[in-house]
N, CA, C and O atoms as CSV, one atom per row, in Angstrom:
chain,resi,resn,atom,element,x,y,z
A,1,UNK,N,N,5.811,-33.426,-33.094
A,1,UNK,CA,C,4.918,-32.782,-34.036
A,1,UNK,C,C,5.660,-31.592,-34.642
A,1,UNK,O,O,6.180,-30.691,-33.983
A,2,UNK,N,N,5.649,-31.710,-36.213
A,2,UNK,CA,C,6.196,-30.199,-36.531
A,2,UNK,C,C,5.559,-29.158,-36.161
A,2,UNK,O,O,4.513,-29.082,-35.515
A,3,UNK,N,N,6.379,-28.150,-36.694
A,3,UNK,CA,C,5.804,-26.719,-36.349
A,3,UNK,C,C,4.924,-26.296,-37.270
A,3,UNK,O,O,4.558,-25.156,-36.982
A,4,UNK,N,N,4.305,-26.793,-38.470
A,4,UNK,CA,C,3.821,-26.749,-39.362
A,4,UNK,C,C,2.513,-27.285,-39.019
A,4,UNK,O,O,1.553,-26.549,-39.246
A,5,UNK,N,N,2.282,-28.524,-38.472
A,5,UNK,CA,C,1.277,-29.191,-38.379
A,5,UNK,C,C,0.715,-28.613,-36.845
A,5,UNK,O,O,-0.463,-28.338,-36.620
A,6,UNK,N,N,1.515,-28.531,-36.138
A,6,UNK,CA,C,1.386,-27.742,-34.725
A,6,UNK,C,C,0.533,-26.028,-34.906
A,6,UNK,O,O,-0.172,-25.594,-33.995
A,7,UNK,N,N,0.687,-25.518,-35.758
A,7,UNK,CA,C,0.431,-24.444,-36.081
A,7,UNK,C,C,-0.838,-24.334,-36.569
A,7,UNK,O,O,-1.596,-23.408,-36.284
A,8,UNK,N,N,-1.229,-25.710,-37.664
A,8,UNK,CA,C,-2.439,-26.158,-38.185
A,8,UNK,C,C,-3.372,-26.843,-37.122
A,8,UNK,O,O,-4.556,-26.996,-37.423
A,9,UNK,N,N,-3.226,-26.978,-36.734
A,9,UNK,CA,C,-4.157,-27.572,-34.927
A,9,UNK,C,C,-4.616,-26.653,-33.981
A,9,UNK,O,O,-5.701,-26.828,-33.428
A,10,UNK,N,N,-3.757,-25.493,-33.686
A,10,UNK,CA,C,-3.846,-23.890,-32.919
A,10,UNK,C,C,-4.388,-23.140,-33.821
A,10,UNK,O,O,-4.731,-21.978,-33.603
A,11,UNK,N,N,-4.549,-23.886,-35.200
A,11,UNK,CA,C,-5.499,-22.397,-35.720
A,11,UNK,C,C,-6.744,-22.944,-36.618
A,11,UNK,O,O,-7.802,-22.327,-36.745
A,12,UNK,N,N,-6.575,-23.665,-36.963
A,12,UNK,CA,C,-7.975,-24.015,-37.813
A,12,UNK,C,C,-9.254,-25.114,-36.538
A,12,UNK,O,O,-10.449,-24.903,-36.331
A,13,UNK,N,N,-8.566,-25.956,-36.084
A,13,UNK,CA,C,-9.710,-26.304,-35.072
A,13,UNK,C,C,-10.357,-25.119,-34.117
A,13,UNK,O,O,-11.551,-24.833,-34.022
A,14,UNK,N,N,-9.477,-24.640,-33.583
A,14,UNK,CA,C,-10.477,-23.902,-32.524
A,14,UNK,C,C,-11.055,-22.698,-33.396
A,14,UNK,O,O,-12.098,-22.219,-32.951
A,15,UNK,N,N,-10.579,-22.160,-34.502
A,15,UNK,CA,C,-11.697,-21.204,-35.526
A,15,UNK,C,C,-12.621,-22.170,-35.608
A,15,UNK,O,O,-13.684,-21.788,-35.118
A,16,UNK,N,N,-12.671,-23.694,-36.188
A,16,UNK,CA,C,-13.898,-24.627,-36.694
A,16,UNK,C,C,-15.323,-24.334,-35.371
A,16,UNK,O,O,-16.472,-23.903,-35.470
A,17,UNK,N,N,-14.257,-24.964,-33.907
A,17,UNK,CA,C,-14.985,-25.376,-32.903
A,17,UNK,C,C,-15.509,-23.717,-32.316
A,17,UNK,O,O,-16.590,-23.781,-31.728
A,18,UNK,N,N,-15.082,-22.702,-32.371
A,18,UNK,CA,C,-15.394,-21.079,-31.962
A,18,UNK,C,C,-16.610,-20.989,-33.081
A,18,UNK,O,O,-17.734,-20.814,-32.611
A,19,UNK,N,N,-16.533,-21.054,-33.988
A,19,UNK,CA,C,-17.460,-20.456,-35.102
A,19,UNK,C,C,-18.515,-21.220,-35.020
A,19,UNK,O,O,-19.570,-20.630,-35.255
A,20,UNK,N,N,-18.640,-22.976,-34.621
A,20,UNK,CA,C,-19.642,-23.805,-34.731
A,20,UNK,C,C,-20.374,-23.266,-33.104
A,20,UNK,O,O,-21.589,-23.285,-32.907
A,21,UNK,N,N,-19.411,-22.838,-32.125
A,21,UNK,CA,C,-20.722,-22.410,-31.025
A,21,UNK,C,C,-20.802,-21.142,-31.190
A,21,UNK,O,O,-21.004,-20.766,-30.035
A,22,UNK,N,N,-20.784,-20.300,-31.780
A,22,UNK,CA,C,-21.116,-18.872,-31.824
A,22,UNK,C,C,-22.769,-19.273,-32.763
A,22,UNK,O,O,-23.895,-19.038,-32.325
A,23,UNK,N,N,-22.529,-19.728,-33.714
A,23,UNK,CA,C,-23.525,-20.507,-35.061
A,23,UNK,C,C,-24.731,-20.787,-33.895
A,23,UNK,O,O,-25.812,-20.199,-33.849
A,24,UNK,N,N,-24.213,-21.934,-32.886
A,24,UNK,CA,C,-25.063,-22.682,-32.199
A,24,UNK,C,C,-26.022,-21.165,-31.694
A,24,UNK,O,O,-27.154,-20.897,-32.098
A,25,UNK,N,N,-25.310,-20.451,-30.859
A,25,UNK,CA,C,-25.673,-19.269,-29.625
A,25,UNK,C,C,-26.791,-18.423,-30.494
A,25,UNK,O,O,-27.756,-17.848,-29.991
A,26,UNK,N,N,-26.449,-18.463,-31.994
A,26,UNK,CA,C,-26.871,-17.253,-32.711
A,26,UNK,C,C,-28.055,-18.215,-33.559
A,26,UNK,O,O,-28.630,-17.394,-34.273
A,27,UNK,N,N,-28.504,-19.202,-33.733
A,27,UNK,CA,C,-29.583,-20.436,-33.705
A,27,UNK,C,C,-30.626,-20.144,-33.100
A,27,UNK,O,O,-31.804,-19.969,-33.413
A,28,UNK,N,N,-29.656,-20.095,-31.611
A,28,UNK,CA,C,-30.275,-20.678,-30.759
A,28,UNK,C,C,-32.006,-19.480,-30.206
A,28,UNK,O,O,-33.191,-19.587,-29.889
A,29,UNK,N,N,-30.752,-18.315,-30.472
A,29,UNK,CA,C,-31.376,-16.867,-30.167
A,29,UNK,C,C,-32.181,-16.400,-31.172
A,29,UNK,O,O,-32.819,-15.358,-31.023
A,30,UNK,N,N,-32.240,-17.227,-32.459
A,30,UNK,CA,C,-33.262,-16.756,-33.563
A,30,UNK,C,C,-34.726,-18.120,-33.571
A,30,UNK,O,O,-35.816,-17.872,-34.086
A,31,UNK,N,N,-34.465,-19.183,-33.044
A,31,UNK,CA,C,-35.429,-20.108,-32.844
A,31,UNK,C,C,-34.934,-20.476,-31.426
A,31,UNK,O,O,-33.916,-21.166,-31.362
A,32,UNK,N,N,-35.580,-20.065,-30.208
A,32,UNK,CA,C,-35.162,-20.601,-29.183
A,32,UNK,C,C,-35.642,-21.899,-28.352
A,32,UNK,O,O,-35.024,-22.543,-27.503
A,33,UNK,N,N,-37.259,-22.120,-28.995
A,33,UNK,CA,C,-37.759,-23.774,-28.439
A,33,UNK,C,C,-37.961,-24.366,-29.693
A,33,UNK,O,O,-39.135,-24.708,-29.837
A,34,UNK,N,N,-37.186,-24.627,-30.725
A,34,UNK,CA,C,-37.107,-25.478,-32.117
A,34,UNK,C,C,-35.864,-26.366,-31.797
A,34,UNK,O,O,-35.965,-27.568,-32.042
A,35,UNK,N,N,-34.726,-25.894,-31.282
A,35,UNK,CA,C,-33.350,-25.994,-30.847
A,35,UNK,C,C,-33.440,-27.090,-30.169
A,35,UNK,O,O,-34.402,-27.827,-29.954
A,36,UNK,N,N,-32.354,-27.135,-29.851
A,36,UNK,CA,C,-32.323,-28.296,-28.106
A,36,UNK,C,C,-32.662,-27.837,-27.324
A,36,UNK,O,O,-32.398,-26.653,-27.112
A,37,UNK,N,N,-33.592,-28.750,-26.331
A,37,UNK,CA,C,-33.774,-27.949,-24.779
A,37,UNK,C,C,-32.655,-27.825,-24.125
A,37,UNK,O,O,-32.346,-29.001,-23.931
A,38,UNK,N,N,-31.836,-27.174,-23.652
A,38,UNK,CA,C,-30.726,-26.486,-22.742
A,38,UNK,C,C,-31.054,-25.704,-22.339
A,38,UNK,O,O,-31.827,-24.968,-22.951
A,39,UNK,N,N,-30.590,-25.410,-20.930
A,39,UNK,CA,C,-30.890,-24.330,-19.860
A,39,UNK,C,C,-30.042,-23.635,-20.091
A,39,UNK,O,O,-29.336,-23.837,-21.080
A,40,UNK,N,N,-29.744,-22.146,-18.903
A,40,UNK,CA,C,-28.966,-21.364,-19.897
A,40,UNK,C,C,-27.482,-21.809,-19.022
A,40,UNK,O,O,-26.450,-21.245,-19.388
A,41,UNK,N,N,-27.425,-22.541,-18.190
A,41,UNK,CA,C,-25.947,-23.083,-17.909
A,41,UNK,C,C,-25.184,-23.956,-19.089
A,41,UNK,O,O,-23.961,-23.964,-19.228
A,42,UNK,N,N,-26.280,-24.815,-20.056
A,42,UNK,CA,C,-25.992,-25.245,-21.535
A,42,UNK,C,C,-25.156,-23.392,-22.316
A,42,UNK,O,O,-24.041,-23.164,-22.784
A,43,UNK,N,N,-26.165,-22.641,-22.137
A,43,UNK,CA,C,-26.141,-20.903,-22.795
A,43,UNK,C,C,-24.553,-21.231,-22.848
A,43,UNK,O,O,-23.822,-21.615,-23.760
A,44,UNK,N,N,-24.274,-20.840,-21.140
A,44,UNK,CA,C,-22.668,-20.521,-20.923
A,44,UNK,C,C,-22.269,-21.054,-21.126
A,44,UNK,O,O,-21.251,-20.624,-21.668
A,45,UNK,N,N,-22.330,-22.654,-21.070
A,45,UNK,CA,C,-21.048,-23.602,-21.527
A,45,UNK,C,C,-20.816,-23.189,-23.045
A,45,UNK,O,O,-19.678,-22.822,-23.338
A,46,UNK,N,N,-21.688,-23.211,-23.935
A,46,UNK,CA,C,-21.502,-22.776,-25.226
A,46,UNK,C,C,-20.712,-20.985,-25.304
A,46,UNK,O,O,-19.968,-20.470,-26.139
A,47,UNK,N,N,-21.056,-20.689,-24.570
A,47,UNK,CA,C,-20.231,-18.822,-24.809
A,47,UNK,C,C,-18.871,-18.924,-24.215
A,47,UNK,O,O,-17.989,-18.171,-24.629
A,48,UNK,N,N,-18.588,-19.943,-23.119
A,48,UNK,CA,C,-17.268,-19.729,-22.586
A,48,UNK,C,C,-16.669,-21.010,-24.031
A,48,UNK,O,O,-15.482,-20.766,-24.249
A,49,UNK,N,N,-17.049,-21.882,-24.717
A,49,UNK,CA,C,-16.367,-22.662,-25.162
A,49,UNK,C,C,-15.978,-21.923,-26.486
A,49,UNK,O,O,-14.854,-21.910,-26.987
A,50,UNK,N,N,-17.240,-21.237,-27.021
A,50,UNK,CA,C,-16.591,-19.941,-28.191
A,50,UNK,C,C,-15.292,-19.414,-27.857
A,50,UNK,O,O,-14.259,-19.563,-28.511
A,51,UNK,N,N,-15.515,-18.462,-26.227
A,51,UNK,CA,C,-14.535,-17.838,-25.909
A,51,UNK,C,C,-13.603,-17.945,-25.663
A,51,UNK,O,O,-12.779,-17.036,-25.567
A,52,UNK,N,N,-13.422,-19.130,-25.474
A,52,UNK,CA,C,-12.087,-19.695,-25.017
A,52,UNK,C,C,-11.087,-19.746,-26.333
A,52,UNK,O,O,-9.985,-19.246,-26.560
A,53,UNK,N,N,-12.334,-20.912,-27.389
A,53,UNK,CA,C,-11.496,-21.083,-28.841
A,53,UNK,C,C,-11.206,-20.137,-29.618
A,53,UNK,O,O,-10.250,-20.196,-30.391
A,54,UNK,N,N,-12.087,-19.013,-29.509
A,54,UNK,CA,C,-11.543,-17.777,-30.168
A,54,UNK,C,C,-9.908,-16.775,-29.633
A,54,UNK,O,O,-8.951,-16.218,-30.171
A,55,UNK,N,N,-10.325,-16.988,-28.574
A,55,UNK,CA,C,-8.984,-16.534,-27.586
A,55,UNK,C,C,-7.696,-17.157,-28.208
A,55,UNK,O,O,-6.711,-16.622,-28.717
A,56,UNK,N,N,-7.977,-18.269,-28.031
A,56,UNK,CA,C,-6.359,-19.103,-28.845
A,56,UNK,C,C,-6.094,-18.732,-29.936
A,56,UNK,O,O,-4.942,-18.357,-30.154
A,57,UNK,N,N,-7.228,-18.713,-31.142
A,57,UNK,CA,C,-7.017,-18.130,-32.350
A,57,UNK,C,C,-6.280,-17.059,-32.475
A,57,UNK,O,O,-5.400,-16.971,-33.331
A,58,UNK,N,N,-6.663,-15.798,-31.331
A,58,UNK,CA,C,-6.263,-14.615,-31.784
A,58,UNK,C,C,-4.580,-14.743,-30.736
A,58,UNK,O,O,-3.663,-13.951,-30.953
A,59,UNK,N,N,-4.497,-15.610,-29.896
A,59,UNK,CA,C,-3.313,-15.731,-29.218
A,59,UNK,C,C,-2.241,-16.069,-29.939
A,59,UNK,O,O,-1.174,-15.456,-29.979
A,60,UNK,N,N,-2.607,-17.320,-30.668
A,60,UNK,CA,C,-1.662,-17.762,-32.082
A,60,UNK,C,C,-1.520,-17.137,-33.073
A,60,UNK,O,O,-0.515,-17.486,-33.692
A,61,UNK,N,N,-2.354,-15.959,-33.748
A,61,UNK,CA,C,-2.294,-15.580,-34.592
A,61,UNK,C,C,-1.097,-14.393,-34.097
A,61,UNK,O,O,-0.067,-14.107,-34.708
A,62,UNK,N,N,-1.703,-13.684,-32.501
A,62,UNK,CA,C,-0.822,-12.448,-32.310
A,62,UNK,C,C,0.889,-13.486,-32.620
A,62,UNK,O,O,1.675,-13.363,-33.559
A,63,UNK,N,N,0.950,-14.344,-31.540
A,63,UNK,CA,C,2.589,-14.817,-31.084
A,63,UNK,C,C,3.099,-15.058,-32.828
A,63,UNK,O,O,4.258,-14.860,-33.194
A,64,UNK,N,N,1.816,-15.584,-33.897
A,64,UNK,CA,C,2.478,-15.551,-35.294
A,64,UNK,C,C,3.272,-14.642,-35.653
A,64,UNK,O,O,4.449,-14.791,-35.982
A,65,UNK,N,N,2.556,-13.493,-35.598
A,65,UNK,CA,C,2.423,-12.483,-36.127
A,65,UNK,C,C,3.734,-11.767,-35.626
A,65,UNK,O,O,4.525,-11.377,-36.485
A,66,UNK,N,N,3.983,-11.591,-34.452
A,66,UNK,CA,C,5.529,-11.183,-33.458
A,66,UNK,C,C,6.688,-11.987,-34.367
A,66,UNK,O,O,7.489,-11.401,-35.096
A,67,UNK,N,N,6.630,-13.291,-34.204
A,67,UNK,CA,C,7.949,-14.067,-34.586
A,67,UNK,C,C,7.732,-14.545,-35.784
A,67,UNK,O,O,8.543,-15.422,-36.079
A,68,UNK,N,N,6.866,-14.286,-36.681
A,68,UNK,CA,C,7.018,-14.606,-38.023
A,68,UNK,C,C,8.533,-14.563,-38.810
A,68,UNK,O,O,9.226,-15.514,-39.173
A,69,UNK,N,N,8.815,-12.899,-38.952
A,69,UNK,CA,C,9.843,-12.860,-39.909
A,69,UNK,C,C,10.613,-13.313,-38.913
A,69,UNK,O,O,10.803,-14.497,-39.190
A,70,UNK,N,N,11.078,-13.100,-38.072
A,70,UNK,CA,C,12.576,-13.691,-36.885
A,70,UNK,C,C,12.640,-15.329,-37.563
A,70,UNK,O,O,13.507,-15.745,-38.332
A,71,UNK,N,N,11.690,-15.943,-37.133
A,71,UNK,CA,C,11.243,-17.492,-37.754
A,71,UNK,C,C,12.215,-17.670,-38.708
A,71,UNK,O,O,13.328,-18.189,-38.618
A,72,UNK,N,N,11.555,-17.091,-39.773
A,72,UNK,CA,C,11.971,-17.730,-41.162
A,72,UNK,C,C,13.553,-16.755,-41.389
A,72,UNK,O,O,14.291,-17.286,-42.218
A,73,UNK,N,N,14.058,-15.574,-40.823
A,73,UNK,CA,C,15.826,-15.593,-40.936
A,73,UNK,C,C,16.381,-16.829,-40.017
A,73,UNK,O,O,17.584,-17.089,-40.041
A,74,UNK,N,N,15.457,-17.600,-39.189
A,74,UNK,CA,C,15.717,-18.229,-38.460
A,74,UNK,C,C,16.384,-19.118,-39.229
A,74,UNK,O,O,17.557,-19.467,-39.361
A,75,UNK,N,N,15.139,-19.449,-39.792
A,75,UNK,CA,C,15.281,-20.538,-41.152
A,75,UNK,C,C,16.239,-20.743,-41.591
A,75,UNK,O,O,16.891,-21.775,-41.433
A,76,UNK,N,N,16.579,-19.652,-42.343
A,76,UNK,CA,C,17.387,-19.248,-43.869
A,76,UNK,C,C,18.821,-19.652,-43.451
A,76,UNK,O,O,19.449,-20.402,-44.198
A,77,UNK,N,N,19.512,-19.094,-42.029
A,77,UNK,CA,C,20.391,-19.357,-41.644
A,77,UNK,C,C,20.808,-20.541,-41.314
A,77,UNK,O,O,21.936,-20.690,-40.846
C-alpha cells in the first residue's frame, strides 16, 4: 500500500467512524427513548469507539505533522 493511500485510511475513516459515534452519543442524549434501546454498556462501547478513532486521527496527524517536511527533502533527493 502506498504512503499516500495509507495516509488516506489513518485519516479520513476513523474522522468518518469518530464523528458518526460522537453524532450517535449526542442523538442519543437529546432524544434518549426515540433512539435505539441500548443500555449504557451500548453508551461506552460508542464513547470508547469515538475515542479510540479520534486518538488515531490526532496520532497521525501529530507523527504528520513531525516528519512532514523531512518526508518530502526526503523526496526531492
Amino acid at each position: 500500500m502506498s504512503g499516500l493511500a495509507r495516509q488516506f485510511w489513518l485519516t479520513v475513516v476513523p474522522v468518518l467512524v469518530g464523528f458518526s459515534a460522537v453524532g450517535l452519543l449526542v442523538l442519543a442524549a437529546f432524544f434518549p427513548d426515540q433512539l435505539f434501546a441500548v443500555g449504557s454498556r451500548g453508551y461506552i462501547a460508542t464513547a470508547a469507539v469515538a475515542l479510540v478513532s479520534l486518538s488515531l486521527v490526532v496520532w497521525r496527524l501529530a507523527v504528520g505533522a513531525r516528519s512532514g517536511p523531512d518526508e518530502m527533502e526526503r523526496l526531492g533527493d
